[in-house]
C-alpha positions as CSV (number, residue, x, y, z in Angstrom):
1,X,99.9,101.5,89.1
2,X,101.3,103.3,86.2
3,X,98.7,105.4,84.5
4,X,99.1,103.0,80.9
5,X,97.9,100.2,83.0
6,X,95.4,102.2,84.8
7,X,93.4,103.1,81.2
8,X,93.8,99.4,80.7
9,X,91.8,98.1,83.7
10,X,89.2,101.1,83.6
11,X,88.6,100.2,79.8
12,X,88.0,96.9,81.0
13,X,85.7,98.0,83.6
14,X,83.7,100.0,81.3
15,X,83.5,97.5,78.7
16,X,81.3,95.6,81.5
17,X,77.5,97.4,81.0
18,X,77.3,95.5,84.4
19,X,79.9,97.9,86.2
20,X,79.1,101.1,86.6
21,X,81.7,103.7,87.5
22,X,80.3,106.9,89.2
23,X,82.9,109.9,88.9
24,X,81.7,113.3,91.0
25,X,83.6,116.1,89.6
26,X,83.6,120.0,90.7
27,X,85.3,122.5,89.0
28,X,86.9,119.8,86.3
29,X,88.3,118.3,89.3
30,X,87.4,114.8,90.4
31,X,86.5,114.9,94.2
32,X,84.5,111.5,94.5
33,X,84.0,108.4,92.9
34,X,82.1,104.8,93.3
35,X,81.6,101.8,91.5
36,X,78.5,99.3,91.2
37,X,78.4,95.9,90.2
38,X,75.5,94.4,89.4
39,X,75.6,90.3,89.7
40,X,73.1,88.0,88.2
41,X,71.5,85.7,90.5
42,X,70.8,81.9,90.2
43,X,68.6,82.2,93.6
44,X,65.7,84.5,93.6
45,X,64.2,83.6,91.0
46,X,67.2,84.6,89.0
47,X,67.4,88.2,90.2
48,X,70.0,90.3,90.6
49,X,71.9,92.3,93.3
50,X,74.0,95.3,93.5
51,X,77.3,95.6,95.2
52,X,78.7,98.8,96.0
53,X,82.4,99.0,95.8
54,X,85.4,101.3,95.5
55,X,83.7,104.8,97.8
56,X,86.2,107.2,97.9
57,X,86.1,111.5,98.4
58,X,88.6,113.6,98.8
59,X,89.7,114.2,102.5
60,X,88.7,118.0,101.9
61,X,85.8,117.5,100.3
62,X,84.6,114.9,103.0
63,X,81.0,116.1,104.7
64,X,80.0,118.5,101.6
65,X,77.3,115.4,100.3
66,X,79.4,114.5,97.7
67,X,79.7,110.5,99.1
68,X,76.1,110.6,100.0
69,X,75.0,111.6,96.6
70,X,77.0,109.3,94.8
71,X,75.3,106.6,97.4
72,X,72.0,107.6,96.4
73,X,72.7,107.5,92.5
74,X,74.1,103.5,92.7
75,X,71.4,103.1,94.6
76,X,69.1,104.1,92.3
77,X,70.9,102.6,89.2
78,X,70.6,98.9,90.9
79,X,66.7,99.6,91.3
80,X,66.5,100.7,88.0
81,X,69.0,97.7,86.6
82,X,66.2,94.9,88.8
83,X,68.3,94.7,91.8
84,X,66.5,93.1,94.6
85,X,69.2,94.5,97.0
86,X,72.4,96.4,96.9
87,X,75.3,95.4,99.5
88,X,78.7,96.7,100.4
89,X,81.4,96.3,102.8
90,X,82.7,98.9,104.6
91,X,84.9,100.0,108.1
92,X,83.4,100.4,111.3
93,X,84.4,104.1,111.0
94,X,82.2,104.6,108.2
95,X,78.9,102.8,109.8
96,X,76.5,105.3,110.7
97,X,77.2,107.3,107.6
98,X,76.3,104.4,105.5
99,X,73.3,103.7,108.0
100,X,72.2,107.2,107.7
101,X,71.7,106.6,104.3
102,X,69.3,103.5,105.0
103,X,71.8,100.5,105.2
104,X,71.7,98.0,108.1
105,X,73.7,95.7,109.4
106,X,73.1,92.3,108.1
107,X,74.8,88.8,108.7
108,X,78.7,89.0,108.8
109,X,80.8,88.6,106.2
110,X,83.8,86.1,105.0
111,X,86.6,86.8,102.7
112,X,89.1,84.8,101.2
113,X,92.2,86.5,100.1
114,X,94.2,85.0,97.2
C-alpha cells in the first residue's frame, strides 16, 4: 500500500471514536501496535464487546512485554468503553501467550472471505 493511501485508511480509522489504535513506541521508533474495535450489541441488553485486532511487534522486540502491555491496555479500554467481553482471533502459535494473559478458548470460529 502506498503510504498516500495508507494516511487515508488510518484517517478513517481514527475518525471512528469506536476504533482505537494502540501504537508502542521506544526511542521514536514504533516497535508494536494493536487495534480495538468496540461493537454495539443488539443482544445483551444492548452491550457492547471488544475485538482485538491487528497485534503486531517487531521480530526483535518480541518477549520484551511490549505485546503484552499493549494486550493489557485494549483490555482495559473495552472495560472502561462498557464492554462485556473482548475477543480476538489468533494462530495456534500464539495460544498460550494470549492465554497467559487470561484468554480462553471459546467456541470455534467461522469466516467468510469476500
Amino acid at each position: 500500500m502506498a503510504e498516500s493511501e495508507a494516511r487515508d485508511v488510518f484517517h478513517r480509522i481514527c475518525s471512528n471514536p469506536d476504533h482505537v489504535v494502540l501504537v508502542a513506541e521506544l526511542d521514536g521508533k514504533v516497535v508494536g501496535a494493536a487495534t480495538l474495535l468496540i461493537e454495539q450489541k443488539f443482544i445483551h441488553n444492548g452491550g457492547r464487546a471488544g475485538h482485538i485486532e491487528d497485534v503486531a511487534v517487531l521480530d526483535d522486540m518480541r518477549g520484551s512485554g511490549i505485546g503484552a502491555s499493549l494486550i493489557r491496555v485494549c483490555l482495559d479500554h473495552a472495560v472502561r468503553a462498557g464492554c462485556y467481553k473482548t475477543v480476538l482471533q489468533c494462530t495456534d502459535a500464539v495460544k498460550e501467550f494470549y492465554q497467559n494473559l487470561g484468554f480462553r478458548h471459546h467456541d470455534s470460529g467461522m469466516r467468510f472471505d469476500h
